[in-house]
C-alpha positions in Angstrom: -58.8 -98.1 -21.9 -57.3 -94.7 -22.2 -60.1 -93.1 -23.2 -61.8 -94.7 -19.8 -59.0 -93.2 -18.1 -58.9 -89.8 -19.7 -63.1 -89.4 -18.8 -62.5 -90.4 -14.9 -59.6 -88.0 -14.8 -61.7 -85.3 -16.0 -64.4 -86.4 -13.8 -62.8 -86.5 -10.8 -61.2 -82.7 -11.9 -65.1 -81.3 -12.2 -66.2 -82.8 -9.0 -63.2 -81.7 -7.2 -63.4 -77.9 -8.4 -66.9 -78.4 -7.2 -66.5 -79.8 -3.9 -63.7 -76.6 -3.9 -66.2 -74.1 -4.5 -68.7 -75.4 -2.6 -66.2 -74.9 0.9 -65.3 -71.3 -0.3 -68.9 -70.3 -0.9 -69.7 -71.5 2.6 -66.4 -70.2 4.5 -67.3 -67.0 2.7 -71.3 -66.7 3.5 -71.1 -69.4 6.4 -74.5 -70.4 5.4 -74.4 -74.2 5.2 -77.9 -75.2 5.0 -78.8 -72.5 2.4 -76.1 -73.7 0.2 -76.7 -77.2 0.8 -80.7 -76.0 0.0 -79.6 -74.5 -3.4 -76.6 -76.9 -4.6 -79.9 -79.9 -3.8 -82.2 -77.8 -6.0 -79.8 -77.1 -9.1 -79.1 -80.8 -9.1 -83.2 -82.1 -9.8 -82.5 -80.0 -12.7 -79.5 -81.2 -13.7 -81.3 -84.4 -15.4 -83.7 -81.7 -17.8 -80.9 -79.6 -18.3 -79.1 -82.7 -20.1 -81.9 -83.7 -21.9 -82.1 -80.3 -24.0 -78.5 -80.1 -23.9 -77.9 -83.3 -25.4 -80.8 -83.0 -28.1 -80.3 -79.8 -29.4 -76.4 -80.8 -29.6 -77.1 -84.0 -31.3 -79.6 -82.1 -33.7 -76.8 -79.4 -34.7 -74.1 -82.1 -35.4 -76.5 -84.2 -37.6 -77.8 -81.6 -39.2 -73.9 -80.7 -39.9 -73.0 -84.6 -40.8 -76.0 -84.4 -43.2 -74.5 -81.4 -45.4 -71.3 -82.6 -45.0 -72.5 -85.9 -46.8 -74.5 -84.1 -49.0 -71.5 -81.8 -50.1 -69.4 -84.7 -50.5 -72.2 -86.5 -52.2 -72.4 -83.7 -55.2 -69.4 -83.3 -55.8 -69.2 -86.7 -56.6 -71.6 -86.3 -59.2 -70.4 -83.1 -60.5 -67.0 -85.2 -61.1 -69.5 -87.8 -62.6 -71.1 -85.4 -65.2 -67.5 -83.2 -65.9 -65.9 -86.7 -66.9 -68.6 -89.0 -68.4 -72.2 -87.4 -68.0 -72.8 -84.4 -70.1 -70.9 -86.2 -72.5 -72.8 -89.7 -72.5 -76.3 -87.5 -72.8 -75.6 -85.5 -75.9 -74.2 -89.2 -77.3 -78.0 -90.5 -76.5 -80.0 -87.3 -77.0 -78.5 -86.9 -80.4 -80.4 -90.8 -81.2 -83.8 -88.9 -79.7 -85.3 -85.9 -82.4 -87.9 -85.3 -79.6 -85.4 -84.6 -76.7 -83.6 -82.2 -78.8 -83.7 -78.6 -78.3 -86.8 -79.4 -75.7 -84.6 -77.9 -73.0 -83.3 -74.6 -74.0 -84.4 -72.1 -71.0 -83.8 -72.6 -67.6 -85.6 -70.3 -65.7 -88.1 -73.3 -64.2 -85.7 -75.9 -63.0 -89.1 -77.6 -61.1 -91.1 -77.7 -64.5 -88.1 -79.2 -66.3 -87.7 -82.1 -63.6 -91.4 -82.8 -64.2 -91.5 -82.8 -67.7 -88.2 -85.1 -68.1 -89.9 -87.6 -65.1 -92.9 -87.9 -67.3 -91.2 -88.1 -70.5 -91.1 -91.0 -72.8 -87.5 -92.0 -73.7 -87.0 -93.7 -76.1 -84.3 -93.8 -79.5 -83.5 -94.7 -82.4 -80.7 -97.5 -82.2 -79.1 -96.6 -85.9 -77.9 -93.3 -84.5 -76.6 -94.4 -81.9 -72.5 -94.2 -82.0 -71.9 -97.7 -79.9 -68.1 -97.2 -80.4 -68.1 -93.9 -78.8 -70.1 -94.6 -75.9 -67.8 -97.7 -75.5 -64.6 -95.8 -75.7 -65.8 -93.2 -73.2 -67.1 -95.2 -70.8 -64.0 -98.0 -70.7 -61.7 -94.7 -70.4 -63.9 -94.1 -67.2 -63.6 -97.3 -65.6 -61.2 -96.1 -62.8 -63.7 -93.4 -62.2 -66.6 -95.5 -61.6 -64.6 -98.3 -59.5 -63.6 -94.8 -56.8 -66.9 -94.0 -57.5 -68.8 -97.0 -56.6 -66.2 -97.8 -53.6 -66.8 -94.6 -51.9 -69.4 -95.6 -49.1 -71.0 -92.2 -49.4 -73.2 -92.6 -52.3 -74.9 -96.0 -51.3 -76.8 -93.1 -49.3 -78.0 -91.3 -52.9 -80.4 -94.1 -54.6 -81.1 -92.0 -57.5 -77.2 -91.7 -58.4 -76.1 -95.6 -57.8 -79.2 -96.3 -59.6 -77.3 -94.3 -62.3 -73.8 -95.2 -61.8 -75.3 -99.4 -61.9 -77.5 -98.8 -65.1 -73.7 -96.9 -66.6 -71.6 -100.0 -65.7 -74.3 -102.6 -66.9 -74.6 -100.1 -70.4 -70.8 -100.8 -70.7 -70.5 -104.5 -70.0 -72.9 -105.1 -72.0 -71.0 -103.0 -74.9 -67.8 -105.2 -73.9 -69.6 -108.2 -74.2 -71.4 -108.0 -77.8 -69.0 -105.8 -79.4 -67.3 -109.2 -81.0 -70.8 -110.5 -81.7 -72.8 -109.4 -84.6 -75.7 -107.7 -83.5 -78.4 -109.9 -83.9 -82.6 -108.2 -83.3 -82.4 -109.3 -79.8 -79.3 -108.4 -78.9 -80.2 -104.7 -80.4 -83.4 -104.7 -78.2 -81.6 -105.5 -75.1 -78.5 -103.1 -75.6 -81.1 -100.1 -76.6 -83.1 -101.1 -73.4 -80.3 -100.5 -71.3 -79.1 -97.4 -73.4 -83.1 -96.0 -72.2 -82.3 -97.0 -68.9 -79.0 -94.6 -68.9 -81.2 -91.7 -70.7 -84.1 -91.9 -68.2 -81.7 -92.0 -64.8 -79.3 -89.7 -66.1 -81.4 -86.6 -67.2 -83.3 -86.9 -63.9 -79.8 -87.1 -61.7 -78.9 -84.3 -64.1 -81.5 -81.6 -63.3 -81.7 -82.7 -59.8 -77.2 -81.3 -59.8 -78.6 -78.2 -61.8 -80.4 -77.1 -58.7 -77.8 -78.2 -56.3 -75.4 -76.0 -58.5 -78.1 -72.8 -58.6 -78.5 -73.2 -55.0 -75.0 -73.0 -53.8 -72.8 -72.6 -57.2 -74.1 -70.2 -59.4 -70.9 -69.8 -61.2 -70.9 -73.2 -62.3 -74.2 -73.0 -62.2 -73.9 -71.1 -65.6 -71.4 -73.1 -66.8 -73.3 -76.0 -66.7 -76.1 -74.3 -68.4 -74.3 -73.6 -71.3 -73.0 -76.8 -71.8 -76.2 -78.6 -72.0 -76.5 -81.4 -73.3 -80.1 -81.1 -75.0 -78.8 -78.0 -76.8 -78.3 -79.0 -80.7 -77.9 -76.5 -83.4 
């Protein structure tokens, strides 16, 4: 109701300063009919003049909403890979002889996204350290509660996909670590352990060239901390 209010007063403000100007132009020039002529013709073009007005204001402020949620959006995952990401990769890659030492130079961020999309992930389950990945991902789970209540990366498939497949990894850690693990309880956990690998080295190059875009500082840090990098 206030807002009602405040928009009439306003309105009534504009038309009155116009109505005011209007009498002073023709007190002034005493030329009623011309003014009356001219005031007619500026309003037919009133109606065009709002249309381009309104879409070229509504294209700058989604174009400004859309960084703004891409911002927020990446630095969600740059909190995601500081905390738990690069972390959990070298704890997989290390099960993977193929994947290691495959990435070294960065100089073709394009060609590394298309060789990890078309690679074939896969482990061996014996090197895997189950009891590492467990501890580092129940330390997490405040981090991927705020993570998975924030409303902003529902709009980022390739992350929740990531953030879903790291929740399910550690549940289903929780829930077979009393168990002993039988073939196909092995099969299923390493399944899910592939799922991790495959959506977190793609979300991973794709926040490398977010950082060389606008970050290049940590750009370089990230570089140097990668994950693939075994001597």
């Amino acid at each position: 109701m206030k807002k009602v209010k405040h928009y009439f007063v306003i309105s009534l403000i504009l038309i009155s300063l116009s109505g005011i100007m209007f009498l002073t132009h023709y007190i002034v020039f005493g030329q009623g009919v011309n003014t009356a002529y001219y005031s007619l013709m500026n309003l037919c073009f009133i109606p065009i003049n709002s249309l381009v007005v309104t879409i070229i204001l509504e294209s700058l402020i989604d174009y400004k909403a859309k960084q703004e949620r891409i911002e927020k959006l990446n630095m969600l995952v740059g909190i995601f890979f500081t905390e738990v990401g690069s972390k959990l990769m070298r704890l997989i890659i290390i099960a993977d002889k193929d994947a290691q030492n495959s990435i070294i130079g960065f100089n073709d961020l394009n060609k590394i996204k298309n060789g990890l999309l078309t690679y074939e992930y896969k482990i061996v389950f014996e090197k895997i350290d189950i009891e590492s990945i467990k501890v580092l991902l129940v330390s997490n789970s405040n981090l991927f509660i705020n993570l998975v209540s924030n409303e902003s990366i529902h709009q980022h498939e390739i992350f929740t996909d990531l953030l879903m497949s790291v929740i399910h990894l550690r549940d289903e850690i929780l829930f077979l670590e009393n168990d002993k693990f039988e073939e196909l309880d092995i099969g299923h956990l390493e399944q899910d352990i592939i799922r991790v690998y495959k959506n977190i080295t793609v979300q991973w190059i794709d926040y490398l060239e977010y950082l060389s875009n606008n970050y290049p500082f940590l750009y370089n840090n990230a570089i140097r901390l990668n994950p693939f990098r075994f001597e």
